[in-house]
C-alpha positions in Angstrom: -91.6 124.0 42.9 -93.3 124.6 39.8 -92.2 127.4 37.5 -94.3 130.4 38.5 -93.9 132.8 41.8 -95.5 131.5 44.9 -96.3 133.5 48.0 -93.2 131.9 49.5 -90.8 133.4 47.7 -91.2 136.5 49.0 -90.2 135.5 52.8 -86.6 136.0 52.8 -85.9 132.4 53.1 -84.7 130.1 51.1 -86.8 130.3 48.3 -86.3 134.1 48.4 -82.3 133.2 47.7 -83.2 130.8 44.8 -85.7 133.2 43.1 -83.0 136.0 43.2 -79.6 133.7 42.3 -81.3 132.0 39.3 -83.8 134.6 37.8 -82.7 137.7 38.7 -79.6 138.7 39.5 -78.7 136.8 35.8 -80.6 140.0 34.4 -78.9 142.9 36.6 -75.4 141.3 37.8 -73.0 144.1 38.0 -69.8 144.1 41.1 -71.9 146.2 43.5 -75.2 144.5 43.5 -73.1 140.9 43.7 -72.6 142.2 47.5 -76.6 141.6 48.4 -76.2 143.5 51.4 -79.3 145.8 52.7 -78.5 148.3 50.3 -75.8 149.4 47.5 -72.8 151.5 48.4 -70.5 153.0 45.7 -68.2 155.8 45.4 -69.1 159.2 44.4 -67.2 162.5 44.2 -67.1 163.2 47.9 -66.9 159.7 49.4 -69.2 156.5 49.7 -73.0 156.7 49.2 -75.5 154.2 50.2 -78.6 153.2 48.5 -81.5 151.3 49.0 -85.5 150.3 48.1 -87.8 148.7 49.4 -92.0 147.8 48.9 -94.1 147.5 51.5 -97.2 145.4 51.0 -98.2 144.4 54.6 -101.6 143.2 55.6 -103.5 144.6 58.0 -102.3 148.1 56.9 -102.8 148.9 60.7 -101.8 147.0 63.7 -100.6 147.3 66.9 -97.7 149.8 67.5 -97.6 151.1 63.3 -98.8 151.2 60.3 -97.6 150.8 56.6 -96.5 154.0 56.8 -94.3 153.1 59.9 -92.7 150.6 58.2 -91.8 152.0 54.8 -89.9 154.7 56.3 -87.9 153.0 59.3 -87.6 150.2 56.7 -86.1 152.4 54.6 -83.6 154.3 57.4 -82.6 151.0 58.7 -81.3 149.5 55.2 -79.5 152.9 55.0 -78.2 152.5 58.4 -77.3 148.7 58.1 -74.9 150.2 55.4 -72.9 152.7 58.1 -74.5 155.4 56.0 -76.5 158.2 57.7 -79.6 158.7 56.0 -80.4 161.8 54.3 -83.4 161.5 51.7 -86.0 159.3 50.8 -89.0 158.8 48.5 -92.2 157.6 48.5 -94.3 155.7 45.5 -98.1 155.0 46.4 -99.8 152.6 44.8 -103.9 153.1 46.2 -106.9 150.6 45.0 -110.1 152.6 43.9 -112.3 153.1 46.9 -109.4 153.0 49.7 -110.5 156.0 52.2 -109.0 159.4 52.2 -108.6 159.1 55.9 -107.1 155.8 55.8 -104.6 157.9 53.4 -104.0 160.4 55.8 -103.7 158.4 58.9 -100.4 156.7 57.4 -98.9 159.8 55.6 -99.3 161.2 59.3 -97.2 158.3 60.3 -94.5 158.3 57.9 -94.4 162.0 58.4 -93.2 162.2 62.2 -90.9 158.5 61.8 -89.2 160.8 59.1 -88.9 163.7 61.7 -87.5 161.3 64.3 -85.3 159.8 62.2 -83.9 163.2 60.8 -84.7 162.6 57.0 -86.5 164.6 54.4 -89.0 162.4 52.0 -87.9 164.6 48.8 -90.0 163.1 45.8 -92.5 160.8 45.0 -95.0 159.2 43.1 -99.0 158.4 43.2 -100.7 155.5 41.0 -104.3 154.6 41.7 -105.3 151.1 40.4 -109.0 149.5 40.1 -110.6 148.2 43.3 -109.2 144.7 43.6 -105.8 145.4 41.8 -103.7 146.0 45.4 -104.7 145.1 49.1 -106.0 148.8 49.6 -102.6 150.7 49.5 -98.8 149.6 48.6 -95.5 152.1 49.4 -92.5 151.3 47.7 -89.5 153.8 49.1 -86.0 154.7 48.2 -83.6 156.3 50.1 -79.7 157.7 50.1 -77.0 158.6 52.4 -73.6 159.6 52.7 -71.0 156.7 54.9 -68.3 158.3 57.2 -65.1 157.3 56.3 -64.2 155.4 59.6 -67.2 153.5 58.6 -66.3 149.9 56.5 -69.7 147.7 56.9 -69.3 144.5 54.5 -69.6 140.6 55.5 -65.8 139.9 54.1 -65.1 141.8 57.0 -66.4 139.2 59.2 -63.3 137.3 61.3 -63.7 134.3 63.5 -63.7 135.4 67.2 -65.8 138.3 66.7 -69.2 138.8 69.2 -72.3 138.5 67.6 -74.6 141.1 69.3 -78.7 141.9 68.6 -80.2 144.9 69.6 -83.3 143.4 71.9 -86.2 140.9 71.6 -86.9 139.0 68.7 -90.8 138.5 66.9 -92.3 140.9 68.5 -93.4 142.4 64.9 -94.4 139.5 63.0 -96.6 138.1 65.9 -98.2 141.7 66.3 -99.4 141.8 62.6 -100.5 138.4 62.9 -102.5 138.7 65.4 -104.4 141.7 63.8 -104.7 139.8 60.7 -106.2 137.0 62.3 -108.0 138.8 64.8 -106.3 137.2 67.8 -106.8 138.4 71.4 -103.5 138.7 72.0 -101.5 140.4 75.2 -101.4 144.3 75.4 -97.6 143.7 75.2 -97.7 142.8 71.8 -96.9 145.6 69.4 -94.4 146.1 66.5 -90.9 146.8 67.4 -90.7 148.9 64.1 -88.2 151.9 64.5 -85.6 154.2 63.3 -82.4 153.0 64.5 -80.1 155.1 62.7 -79.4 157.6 65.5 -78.4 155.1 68.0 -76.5 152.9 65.4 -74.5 156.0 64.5 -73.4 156.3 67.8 -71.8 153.0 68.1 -70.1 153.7 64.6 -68.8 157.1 66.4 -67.2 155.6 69.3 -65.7 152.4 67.7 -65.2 153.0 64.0 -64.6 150.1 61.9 -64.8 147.5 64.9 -68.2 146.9 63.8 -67.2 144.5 60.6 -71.4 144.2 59.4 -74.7 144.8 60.6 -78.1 143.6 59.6 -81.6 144.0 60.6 -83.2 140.5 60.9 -86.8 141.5 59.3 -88.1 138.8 56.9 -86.3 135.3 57.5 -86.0 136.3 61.0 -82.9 136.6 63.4 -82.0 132.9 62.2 -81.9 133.2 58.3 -80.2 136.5 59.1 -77.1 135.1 60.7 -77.4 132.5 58.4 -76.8 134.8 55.2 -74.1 136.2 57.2 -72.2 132.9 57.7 -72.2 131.8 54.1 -70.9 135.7 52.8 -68.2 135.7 55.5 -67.4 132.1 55.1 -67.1 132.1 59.2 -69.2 129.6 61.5 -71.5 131.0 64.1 -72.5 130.0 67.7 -75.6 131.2 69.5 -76.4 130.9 72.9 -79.9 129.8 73.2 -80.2 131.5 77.2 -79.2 134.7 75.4 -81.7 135.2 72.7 -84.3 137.3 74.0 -88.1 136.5 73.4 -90.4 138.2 75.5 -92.6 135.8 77.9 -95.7 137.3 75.8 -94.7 136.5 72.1 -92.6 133.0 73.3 -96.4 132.0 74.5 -98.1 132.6 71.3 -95.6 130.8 69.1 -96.0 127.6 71.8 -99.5 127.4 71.0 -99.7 127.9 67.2 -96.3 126.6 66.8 -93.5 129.6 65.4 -90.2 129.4 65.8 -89.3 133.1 66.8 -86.2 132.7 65.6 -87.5 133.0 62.3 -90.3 135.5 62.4 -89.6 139.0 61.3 -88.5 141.9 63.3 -88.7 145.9 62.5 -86.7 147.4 64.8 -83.8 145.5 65.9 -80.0 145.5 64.2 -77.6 142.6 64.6 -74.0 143.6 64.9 -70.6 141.5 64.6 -68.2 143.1 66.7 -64.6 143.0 67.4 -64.3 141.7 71.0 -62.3 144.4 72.7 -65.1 146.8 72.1 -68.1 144.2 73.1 -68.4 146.3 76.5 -68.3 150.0 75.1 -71.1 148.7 72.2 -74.0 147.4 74.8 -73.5 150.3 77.0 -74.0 152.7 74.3 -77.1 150.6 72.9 -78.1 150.3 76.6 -78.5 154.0 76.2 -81.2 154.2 74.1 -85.2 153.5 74.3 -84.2 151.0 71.1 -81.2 149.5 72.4 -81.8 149.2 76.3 -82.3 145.4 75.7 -79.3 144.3 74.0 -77.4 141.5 74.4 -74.6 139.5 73.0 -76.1 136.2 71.5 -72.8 134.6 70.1 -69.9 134.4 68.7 -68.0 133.4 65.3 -66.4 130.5 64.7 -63.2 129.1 62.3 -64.8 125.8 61.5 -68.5 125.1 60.8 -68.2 127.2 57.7 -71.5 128.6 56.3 -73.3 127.0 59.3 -75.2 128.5 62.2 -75.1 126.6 65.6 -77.2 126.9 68.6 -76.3 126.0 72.1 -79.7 125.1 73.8 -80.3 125.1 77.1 -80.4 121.3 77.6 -76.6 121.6 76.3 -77.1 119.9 72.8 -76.6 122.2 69.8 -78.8 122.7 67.3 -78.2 123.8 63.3 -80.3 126.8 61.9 -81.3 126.6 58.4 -82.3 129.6 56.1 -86.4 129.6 56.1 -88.0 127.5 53.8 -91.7 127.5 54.1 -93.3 130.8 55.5 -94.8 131.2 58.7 -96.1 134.8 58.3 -96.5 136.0 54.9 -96.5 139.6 54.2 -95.3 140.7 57.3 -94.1 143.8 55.7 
């Protein structure tokens, strides 16, 4: 591709690797950032401390299900969680175009205002720019957030061992098909709606129960559940197997990716966490996600391999196996 940034870099995907390996992390590379987890961790007087950022630019601003608003702070809570950390604090830096309404404003600091209450955090500081009409896409949220990691809590790909269970928290796509159909103005099913949501509570219960037998979690958001697992493989230098039976796409979202052709193994989701698990405690992790309004869908999807290093296989239900590659081209930009 030609020297400059194209809208594709900025979907997780492949391109998304390249832009960060060759001309960025040159400029920041430091032991901590090599990791390129979901967040930062790094020792402080009185333990491990998490930290993480993240910009929101998703249009619509609204759709169905969430907002902006929505987004930045589960995003947010989620990284922090990904990390084992518990979430403590978080910021929020608004970037509004000239003209946006003060309602419009309101409506998603309402939002981000009760996710922050559910998910037990306090948004502590901040920052407001407004730019000339035509400068952003109405508004922009960038947010930062910290928390403190339990000891009991280890969460890094090295981690990852072959004969571990490969587990995902519920349906996949649900988010990027419900923000493209309001960008497109779609009629789409009633069932549609963002899966964004604060999973920290019911991640934290898992980590309670079965400590450091959870060797890394992610949440599959831009790239999709199949990029996600990808990443995984290469860092742990493990192979993984999916069953395709297992992956769950609801009947709704599978339909609109037949017609306009998505794979929802690569569209973006806002709520759900993959886990690797050690096996022996498989059983006690699905019935304590089973548990919980954000977990009652969760399955195990896989399992990780010796061989097939770096690659990600899946089992389909004709019996063949099928490789996943990282995303290359984008099939919802801005998704988030």
């Amino acid at each position: 591709m030609d020297e400059v940034i194209w809208l594709v870099h900025g979907n997780g995907g492949r391109f998304s690797h390249e832009l960060m390996e060759r001309h960025i992390m040159p400029y920041f590379k430091n032991d901590v950032l090599a990791v390129l987890h979901d967040g930062a961790q790094f020792a402080v007087p009185q333990g491990r401390m998490a930290f993480t950022t993240d910009s929101y630019v998703v249009t619509p601003a609204f759709f169905p299900g969430g907002n902006i608003g929505k987004l930045a702070v589960c995003g947010t809570v989620n990284d922090l969680t990904m990390n084992g950390a518990i979430p403590q604090y978080l910021s929020c830096g608004l970037i509004l175009e000239e003209g946006l309404p003060i309602a419009t404003l309101e409506a998603v600091l309402e939002t981000m205002a009760r996710m922050a209450k559910e998910a037990g955090v306090a948004i502590v500081t901040g920052d407001t720019k407004v730019v000339e009409k035509g400068a952003v896409d109405g508004l922009y949220i960038n947010t930062a957030g910290v928390g403190m990691i339990p000891d009991s809590v280890h969460i890094e790909p090295a981690r990852v061992k072959p004969g571990m269970k490969v587990i995902v928290t519920g349906s996949v796509g649900d988010h990027a098909v419900a923000v493209m159909g309001s960008r497109f103005g779609l009629s789409l099913p009633e069932g549609i709606k963002t899966d964004c949501a604060p999973l920290n509570h019911m991640i934290h219960e898992v980590l309670s129960a079965v400590g450091d037998k959870v060797a890394v979690m992610r949440d599959p958001t831009r790239g999709g559940l199949a990029t996600t697992l990808h990443e995984i493989a290469e860092q742990a230098q493990v192979g993984i197997r999916l069953d395709e039976a297992s992956v769950l796409v609801h009947e709704e979202v599978q339909s609109v990716c037949g017609i306009l052709g998505y794979d929802p193994l690569y569209l973006a989701n806002e709520g759900k966490a993959v886990l690797i698990v050690e096996p022996d405690v498989e059983k006690t992790v699905l019935d304590i996600l089973h548990k919980h309004e954000y977990g009652k869908e969760a399955v195990t999807i896989g399992d990780t391999l010796s061989g097939n290093v770096g690659k990600v296989g899946l089992r389909t239900v004709l019996g063949g196996v099928r490789l996943l590659e990282p995303l290359g081209e984008d099939q919802v930009p801005r998704i988030c």
